[in-house]
C-alpha positions in Angstrom: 124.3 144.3 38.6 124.6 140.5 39.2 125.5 138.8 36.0 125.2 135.2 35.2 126.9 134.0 31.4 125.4 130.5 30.9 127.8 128.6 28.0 125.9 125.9 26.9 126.6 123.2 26.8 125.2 122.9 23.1 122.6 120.2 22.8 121.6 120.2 26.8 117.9 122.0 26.2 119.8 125.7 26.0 116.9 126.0 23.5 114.2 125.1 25.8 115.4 127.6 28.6 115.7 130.6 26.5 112.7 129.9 25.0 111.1 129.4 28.4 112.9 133.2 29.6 111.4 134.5 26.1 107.7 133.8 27.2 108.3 135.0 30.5 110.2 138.1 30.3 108.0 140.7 31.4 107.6 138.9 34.6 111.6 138.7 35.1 111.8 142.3 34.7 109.3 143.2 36.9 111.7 141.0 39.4 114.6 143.3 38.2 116.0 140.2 36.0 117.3 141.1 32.4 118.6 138.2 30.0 120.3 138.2 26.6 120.1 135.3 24.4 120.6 134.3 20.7 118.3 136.5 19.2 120.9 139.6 20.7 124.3 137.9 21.2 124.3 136.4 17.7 123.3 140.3 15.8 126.4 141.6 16.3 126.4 141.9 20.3 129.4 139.4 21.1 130.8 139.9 17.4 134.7 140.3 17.8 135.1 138.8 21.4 136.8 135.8 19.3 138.6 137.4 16.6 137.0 136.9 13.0 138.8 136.9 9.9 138.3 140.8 8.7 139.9 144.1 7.9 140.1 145.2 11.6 143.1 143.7 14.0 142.0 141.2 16.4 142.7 143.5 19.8 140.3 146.2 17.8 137.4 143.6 17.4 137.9 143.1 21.1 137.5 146.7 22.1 134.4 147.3 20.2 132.8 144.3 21.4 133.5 145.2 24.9 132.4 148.7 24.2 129.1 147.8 23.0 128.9 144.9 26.1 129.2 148.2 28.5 126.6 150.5 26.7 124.4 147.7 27.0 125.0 147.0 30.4 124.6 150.5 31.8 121.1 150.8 29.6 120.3 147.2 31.8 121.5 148.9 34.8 119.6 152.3 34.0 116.2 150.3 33.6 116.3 149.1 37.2 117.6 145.6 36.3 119.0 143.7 39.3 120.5 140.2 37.5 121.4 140.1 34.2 121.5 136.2 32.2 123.6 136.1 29.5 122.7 131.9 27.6 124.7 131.8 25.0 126.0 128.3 24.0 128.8 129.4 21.5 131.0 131.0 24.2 132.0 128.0 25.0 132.7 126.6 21.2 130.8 124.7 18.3 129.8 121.3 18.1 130.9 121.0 14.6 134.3 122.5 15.6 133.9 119.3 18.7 133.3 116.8 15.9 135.9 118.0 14.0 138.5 117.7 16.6 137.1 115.0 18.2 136.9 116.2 21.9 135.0 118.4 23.9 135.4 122.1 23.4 139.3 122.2 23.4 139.5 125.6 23.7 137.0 126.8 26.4 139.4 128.2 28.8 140.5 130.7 26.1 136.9 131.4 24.9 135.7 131.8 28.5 138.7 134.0 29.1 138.3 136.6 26.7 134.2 136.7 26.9 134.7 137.1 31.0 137.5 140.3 29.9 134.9 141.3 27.4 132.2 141.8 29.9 134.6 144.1 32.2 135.3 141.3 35.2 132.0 142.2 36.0 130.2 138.4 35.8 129.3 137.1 39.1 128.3 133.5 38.1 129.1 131.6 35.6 126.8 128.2 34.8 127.4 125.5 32.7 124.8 121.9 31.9 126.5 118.9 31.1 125.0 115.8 29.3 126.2 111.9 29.2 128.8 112.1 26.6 127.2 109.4 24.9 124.2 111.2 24.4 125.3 114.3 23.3 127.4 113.1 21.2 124.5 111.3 19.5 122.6 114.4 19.1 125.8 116.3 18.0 125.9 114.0 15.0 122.2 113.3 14.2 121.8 117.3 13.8 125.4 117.6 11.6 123.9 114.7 9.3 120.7 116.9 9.0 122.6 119.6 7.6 124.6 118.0 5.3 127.4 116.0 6.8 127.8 112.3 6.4 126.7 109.2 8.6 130.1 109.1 10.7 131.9 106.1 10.5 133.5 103.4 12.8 136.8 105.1 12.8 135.4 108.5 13.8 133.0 106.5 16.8 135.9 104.8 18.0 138.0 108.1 18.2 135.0 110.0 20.5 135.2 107.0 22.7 138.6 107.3 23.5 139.1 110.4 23.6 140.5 111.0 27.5 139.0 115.1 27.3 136.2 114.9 29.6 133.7 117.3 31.4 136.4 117.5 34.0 138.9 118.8 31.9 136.3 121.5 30.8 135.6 122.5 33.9 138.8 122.8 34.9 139.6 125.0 31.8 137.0 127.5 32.6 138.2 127.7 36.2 141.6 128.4 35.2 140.1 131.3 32.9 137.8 132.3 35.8 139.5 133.1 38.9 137.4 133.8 41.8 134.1 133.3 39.9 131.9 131.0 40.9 130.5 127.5 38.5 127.2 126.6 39.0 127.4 122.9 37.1 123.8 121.4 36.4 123.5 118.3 34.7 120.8 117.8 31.7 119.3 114.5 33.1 118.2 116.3 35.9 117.3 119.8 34.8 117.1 119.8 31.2 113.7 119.3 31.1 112.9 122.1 33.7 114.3 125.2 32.8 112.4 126.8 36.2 114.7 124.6 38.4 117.8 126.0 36.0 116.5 129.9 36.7 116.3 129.5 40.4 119.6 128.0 40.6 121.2 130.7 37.9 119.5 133.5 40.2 121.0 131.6 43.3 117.5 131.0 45.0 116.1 134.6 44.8 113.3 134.1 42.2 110.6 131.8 42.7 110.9 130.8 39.0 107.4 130.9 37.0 106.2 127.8 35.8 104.5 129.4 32.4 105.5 128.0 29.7 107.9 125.4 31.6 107.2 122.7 29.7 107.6 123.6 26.3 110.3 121.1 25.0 112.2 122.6 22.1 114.6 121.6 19.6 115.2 117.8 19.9 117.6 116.1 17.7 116.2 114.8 14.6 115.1 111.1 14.9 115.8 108.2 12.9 112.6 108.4 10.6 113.7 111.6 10.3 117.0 111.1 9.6 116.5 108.5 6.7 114.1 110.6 4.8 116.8 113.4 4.9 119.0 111.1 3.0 116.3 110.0 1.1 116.2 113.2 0.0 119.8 113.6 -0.6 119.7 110.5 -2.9 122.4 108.8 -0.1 120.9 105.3 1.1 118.5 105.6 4.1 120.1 101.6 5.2 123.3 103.7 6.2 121.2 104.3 9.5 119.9 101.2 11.7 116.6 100.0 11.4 113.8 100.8 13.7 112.4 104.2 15.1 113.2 107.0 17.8 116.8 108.3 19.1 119.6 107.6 17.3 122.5 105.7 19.1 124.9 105.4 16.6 127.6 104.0 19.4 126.7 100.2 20.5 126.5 99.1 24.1 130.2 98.1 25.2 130.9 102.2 23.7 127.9 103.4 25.7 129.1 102.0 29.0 132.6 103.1 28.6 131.2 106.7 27.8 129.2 106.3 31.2 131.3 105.2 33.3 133.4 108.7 32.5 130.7 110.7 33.2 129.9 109.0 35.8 133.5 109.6 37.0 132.8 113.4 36.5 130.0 113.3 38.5 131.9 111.7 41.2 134.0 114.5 41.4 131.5 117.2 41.3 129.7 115.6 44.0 133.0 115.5 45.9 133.6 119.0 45.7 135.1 119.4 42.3 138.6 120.7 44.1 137.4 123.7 44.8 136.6 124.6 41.2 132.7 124.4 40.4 129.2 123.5 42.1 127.2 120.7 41.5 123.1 121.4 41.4 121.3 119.0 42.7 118.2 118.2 44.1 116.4 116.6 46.1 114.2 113.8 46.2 111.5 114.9 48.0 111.0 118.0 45.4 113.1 120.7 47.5 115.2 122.6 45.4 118.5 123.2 47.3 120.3 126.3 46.4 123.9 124.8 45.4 125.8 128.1 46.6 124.2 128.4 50.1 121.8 124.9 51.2 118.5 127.0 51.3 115.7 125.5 49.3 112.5 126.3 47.7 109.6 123.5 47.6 109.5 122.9 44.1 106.0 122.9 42.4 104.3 119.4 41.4 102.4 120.3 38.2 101.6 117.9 35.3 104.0 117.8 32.8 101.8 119.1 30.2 102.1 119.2 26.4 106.0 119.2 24.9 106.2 120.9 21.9 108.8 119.8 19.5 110.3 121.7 16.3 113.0 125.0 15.8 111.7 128.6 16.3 114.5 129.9 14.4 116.9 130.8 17.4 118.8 127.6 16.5 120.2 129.2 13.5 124.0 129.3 13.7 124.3 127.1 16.7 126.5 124.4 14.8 128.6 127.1 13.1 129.7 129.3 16.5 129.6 132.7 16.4 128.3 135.1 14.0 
């Protein structure tokens, strides 16, 4: 069985896609395609891959965890399934944890590591979305401030900006970890907001991805309206946030470019073949999706963009926290 552990990253529509594999999982597994997301991984599925504080020895956690990965995979196996999709956005870490340290995800090589060990060296793919750090850092903060932390300051900004851990530096963690398996890279500007294009690519080109229930947009950061009647509510002054409505961009424009111009930089050397390491998804402009692991394409359908929904289901629940 082919499987396929998508890490996140957090805050790059992981929501939307899972969501968008919920409503359409009968007709994946009648195309022999299984998929495990929150709703499995975070009820004690994955529990003891990273070692949790407990009674039991870390290398014991580990065994059980793989233990219950293999039953699960020979039922999967046993059912006829084909593919298997693993989404799961706290392999790779916790944005909270990200905040706190102020850089992105400094331990996903030994996360990845021990999840890919965990799963038997059995994953054939592994794929990873990647936002404009200036953006997801915004909506990294605006959900911490809606549960509970405080409006970050100019010292903490500053520190995010500078901080020289980029997307590269991820990807090139993961590879270490990942010998020989393949990183489909796929960039939320471009996919986010079309989880189909995201299954194709994740099945490498051998499921003409169903467009029900494509365009169901799920789980956006809290805006500012939003965000100053939460500290209404908290009795903490709403003027702490800038005026006016929609996103908020708590880092100003000479921050925002120099965040850009790194991703951009990241990009660069996707595009340029990322050494050897990973596999930029891209497509093309005359609607062809081109599979990034062998140049065939699919025409990609041209359907209105429908009604986005907006709001939590519940299957966020522990996605700023990490594991549990």
């Amino acid at each position: 069985m082919d499987i396929t552990l998508h890490i996140g990253a957090h805050r790059t529509a992981t929501t939307t896609f899972q969501t968008y594999l919920q409503d359409n999982t009968d007709h994946l597994a009648r195309n022999g395609i299984a998929w495990w997301g929150p709703k499995r991984t975070r009820n004690g599925l994955l529990s003891g891959i990273v070692p949790l504080p407990g009674l039991l020895p870390p290398e014991r956690q580990f065994a059980r965890a793989a233990g219950r990965i293999g039953l699960h995979l020979d039922r999967a196996a046993q059912q006829g399934m084909r593919q298997l999709i693993v989404t799961e956005e706290n392999m790779l870490g916790a944005p909270r944890a990200n905040l706190r340290a102020g850089t992105l995800y400094p331990h996903a090589g030994m996360r990845i590591g021990r999840y890919l060990a965990a799963f038997g060296g059995r994953t054939g793919r592994i794929a990873l979305s990647i936002r404009s750090p200036d953006y997801y850092w915004a909506s990294c903060m605006a959900f911490a401030l809606a549960r509970g932390h405080g409006v970050p300051g100019p010292e903490q900004l500053a520190r995010l900006v500078a901080a020289d851990r980029s997307w590269r530096d991820v990807i090139s963690d993961i590879a270490c970890a990942a010998p020989g398996v393949p990183i489909l890279v796929m960039t939320h500007e471009a996919h986010g907001a079309q989880p189909e294009q995201r299954l194709w690519h994740m099945t490498g080109g051998s499921l003409l991805a169903p467009m029900t229930h494509a365009r169901n947009w799920l789980n956006r950061a809290p805006d500012l309206a939003r965000l100053r009647g939460i500290l209404r509510d908290r009795g903490r002054d709403p003027q702490a946030l800038p005026a006016g409505e929609g996103r908020w961009m708590p880092f100003d424009a000479g921050q925002q470019a120099r965040m850009r111009e790194s991703y951009m930089d990241d990009l660069f050397w996707l595009r340029a073949g990322a050494d050897g390491m990973a596999v930029l998804a891209e497509d093309d402009a005359d609607g062809q999706w081109s599979d990034a692991w062998t140049g065939t394409g699919a025409a990609a359908a041209q359907l209105p963009p429908g009604e986005l929904r907006r709001g939590q289901d519940g299957i966020e629940k522990g996605r700023m926290v990490g594991n549990r």
